[in-house]
N, C-alpha and C positions, 0 to 999 in steps of 0.2 A: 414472752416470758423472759426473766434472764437467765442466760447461759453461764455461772460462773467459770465454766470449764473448758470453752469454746475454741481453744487451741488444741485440744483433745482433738485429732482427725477424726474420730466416730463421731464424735462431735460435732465439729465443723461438718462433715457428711449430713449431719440432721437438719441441722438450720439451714444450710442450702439448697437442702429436699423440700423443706418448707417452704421456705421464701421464693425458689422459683415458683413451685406451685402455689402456692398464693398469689402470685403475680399474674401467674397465667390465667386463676378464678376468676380473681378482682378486674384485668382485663375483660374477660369477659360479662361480668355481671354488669360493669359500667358501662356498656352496650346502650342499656335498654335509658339509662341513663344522661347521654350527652345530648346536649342541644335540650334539652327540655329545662323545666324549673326544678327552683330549689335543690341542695346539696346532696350528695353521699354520705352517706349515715355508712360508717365501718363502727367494729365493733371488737375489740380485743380482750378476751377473758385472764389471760397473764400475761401481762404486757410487759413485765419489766421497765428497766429504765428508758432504753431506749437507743440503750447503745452497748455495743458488745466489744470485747477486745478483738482488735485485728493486729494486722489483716486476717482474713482466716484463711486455713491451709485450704486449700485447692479451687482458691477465689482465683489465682494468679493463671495459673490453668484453667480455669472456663473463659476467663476474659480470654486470653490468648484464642481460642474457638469458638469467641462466642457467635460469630456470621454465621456459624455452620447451623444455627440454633434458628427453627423459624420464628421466635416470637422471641424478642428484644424489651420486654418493658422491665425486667429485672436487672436486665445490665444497664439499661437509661434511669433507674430508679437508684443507682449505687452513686451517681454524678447529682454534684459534685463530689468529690472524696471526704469524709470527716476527719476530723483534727486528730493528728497523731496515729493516723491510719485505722482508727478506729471503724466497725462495721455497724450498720445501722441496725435495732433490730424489727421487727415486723411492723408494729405499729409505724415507727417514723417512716419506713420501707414505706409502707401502702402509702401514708399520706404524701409521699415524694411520686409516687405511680401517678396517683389521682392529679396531682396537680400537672403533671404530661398530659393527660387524660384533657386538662382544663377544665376541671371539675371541681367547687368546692368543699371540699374535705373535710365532716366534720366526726370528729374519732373521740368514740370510748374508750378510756384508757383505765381497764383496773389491776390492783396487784394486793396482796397482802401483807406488802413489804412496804412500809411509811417511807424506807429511806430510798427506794427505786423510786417512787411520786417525787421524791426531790429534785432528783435529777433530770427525772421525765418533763419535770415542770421549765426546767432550765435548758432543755435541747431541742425543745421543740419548734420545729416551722415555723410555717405558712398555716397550716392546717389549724381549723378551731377543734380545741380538747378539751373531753371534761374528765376528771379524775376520778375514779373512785378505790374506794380500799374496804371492798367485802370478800368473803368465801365468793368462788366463781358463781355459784351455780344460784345462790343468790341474786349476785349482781346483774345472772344474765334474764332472770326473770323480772325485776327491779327495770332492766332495762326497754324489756319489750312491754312493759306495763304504761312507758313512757308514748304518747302520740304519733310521732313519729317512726316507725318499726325500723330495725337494721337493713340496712342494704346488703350486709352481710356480714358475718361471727366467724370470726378465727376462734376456738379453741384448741389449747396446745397445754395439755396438762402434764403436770413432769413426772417423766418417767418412774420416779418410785411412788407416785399418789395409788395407794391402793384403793382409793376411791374412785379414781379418775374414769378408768373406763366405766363402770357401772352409771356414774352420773351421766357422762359422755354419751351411752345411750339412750337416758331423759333428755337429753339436751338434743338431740337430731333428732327424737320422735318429735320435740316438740316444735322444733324449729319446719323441720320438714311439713306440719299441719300447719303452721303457720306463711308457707313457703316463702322461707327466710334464707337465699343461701348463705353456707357455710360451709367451715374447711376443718376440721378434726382430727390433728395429729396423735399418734399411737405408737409405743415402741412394739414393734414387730416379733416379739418370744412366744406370743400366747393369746392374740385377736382376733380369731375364726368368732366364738362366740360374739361379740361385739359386733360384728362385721354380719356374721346372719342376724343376730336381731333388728339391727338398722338395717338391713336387704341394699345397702352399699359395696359397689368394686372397693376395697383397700389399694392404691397404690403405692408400692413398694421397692426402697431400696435395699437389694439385697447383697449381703457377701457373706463369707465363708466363718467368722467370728461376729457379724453387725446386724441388723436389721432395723429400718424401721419403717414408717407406712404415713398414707391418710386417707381422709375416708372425704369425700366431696356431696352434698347433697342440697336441698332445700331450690335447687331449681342449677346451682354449683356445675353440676356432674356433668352439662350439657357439653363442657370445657374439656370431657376425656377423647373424645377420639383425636381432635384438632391437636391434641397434647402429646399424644403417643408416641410421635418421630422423635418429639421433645427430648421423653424422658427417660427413651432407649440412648439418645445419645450422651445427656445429661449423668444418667446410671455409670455406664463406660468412663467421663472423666472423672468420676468418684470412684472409682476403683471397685465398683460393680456389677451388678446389675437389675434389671428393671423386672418386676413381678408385679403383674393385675391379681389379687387375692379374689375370689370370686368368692359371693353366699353361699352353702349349702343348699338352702330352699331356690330352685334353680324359677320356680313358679313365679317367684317376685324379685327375682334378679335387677338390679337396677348398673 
């Protein structure tokens, strides 16, 4: 999605919570992926343009640490640097990962902003992209109605959509029955319900004024243990720290 506000340090906190853990997903979902045929099908519910104002605050600081970090495809996905220091955002992100990966990349790009499509259309890769410009939740059934299923769905709905969580949990019931992973961001004030309904861990970055989280599933989630060292240390250069949300219903705990 676009961050108009992304020098905002809460801010900047979010998108980096994101995009390493999308990194570390997409890592692993394109596992099952390499060396076989045909491409990686991603899939981006608010994509944005595709580029966000940088640098962002506390980018300078993780790169500075980033060897301490065991999985590297976040920091190799930021190379080469964009013009005018500009930061990538998720979509162009994943399609820079994939192509590391050596995998072809071909990405759903939707927004409901015509003039983010403009731009989106003008900064993109290597990666083949097709646009769209509906309501998400539309789009994202639109999408898997297509032959080809997602390889996997970023949803990242903005923070003040008061619709967002309630769709958000149609959107991982349905994904999850379709075992489609995906990565579902959530600001952190009020997600317990959310979080037991999808029977998903929330991972979350926490501080004393901020919070926000995501919720990993559709086959996704397999990514959390390997990820942990991650994103205790990850938490800490963000001026954090790192909380697993667990479900209430401890019977279907995922």
């Amino acid at each position: 999605m676009t961050y108009p506000h992304s020098q905002d340090p809460n801010e900047a906190r979010r998108i980096l919570w994101n995009q390493f853990l999308l990194a570390r997903a997409l890592c692993r979902a394109a596992r099952g992926k390499q060396g076989g045929d045909g491409g990686f099908y991603y899939t981006d519910t608010h994509a944005g343009s595709g580029l966000l104002p940088g640098p962002l605050p506390f980018l300078e600081e993780l790169r500075v640490h980033r060897h301490g970090f065991a999985a590297q495809g976040f920091f190799d996905a930021l190379e080469p640097p964009l013009a005018g220091g500009q930061h990538p955002g998720s979509w162009l992100l994943a399609g820079r990962l994939l192509k590391n990966l050596k995998l072809d990349a071909e990405i759903d790009v939707n927004d409901i902003d015509p003039d983010a499509l403009v731009i989106a259309r003008q900064v993109k890769e290597e990666a083949w992209v097709r646009y769209w410009t509906h309501d998400w939740f539309l789009f994202l059934r639109s999408r898997l109605a297509l032959a080809a299923k997602p390889d996997f769905v970023f949803i990242d709905p903005p923070p003040d959509d008061a619709r967002g969580s309630a769709y958000a949990i149609d959107a991982a019931i349905l994904l999850d029955t379709l075992g489609v992973p995906y990565m579902i961001s959530y600001p952190a004030d009020d997600p317990q319900d959310c979080i037991d309904q999808i029977g998903r861990t929330g991972l979350e970055l926490r501080l004393d004024d901020f919070s926000c989280g995501v919720l990993l599933g559709g086959g996704a989630e397999s990514v959390l243990l390997d990820a942990l060292s991650d994103l205790k240390l990850l938490a800490r250069h963000l001026g954090g720290d790192f909380l697993a949300r667990l479900p209430s219903g401890y019977d279907y705990m995922i």
